[in-house]
N, C-alpha and C positions, 0 to 999 in steps of 0.2 A: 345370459346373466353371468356376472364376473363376483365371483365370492371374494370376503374383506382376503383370505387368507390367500389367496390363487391372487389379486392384485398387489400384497405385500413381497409376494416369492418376486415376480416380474418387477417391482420397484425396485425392489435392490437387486436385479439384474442387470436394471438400467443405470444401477448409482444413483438414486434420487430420493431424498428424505421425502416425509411425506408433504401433497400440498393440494388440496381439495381441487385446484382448478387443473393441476397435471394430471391428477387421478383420474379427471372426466377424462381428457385425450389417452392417456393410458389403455383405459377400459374402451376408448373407441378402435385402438390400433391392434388391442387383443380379439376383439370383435372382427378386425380388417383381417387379419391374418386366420381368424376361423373357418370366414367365407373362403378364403383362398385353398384354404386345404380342403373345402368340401367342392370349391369347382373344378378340383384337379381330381375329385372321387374319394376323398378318405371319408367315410361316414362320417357325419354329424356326428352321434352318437359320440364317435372318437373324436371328434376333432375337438369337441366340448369340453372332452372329461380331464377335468384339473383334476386329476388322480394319475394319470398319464405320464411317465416320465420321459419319453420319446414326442408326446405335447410338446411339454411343458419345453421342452428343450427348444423345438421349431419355437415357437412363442416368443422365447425370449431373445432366442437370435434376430425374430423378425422386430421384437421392441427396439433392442439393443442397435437394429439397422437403422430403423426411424428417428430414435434419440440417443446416437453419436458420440461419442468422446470426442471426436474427432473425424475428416474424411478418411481418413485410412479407415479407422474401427469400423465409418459406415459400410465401405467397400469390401473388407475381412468380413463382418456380418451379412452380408445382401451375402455373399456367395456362401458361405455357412448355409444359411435357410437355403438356397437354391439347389445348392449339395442333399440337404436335408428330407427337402421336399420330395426331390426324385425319389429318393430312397425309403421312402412312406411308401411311394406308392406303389413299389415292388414287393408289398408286404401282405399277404393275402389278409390277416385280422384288422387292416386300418383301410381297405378298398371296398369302393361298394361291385358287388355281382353283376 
């Protein structure tokens, strides 16, 4: 579940006023990138918690890659999160045992 406050931090990350029909794909691509962090091992738990500022951060890189300013921005982004992700998972409090 994606809270109103946890989908407005990610809108204006991606630069997009609000719009009920972008919000749905939004909340699906926060969703995309949650699983991802839990099939590379970062707990659920963590991967969830919009309280997270090392999230919150993955998150919006992976929004910000999906919906682009541009292909450079998407391409700077993708490797942002790939950067990112690695480096989660060297982190004993965000890996599962």
């Amino acid at each position: 579940m994606v809270t109103a406050d946890y989908l407005a931090k990610i809108r204006r990350g991606v630069r997009i006023t609000q719009d009920d029909d972008f919000d749905e794909e939004l909340k699906d691509i926060i969703e995309e990138c949650r699983q991802d962090l839990v099939q590379l091992g970062v707990i659920e738990e963590k991967a969830n918690d919009e309280s997270d500022p090392v999230i919150l951060g993955l998150v919006r890189c992976f929004a910000r890659w999906k919906f682009p300013i541009d292909e450079k921005a998407a391409e700077l982004n993708r490797g942002d999160y790939m950067i990112l992700r690695d480096e989660i998972r060297r982190r004993l409090e965000y890996v599962v045992d």
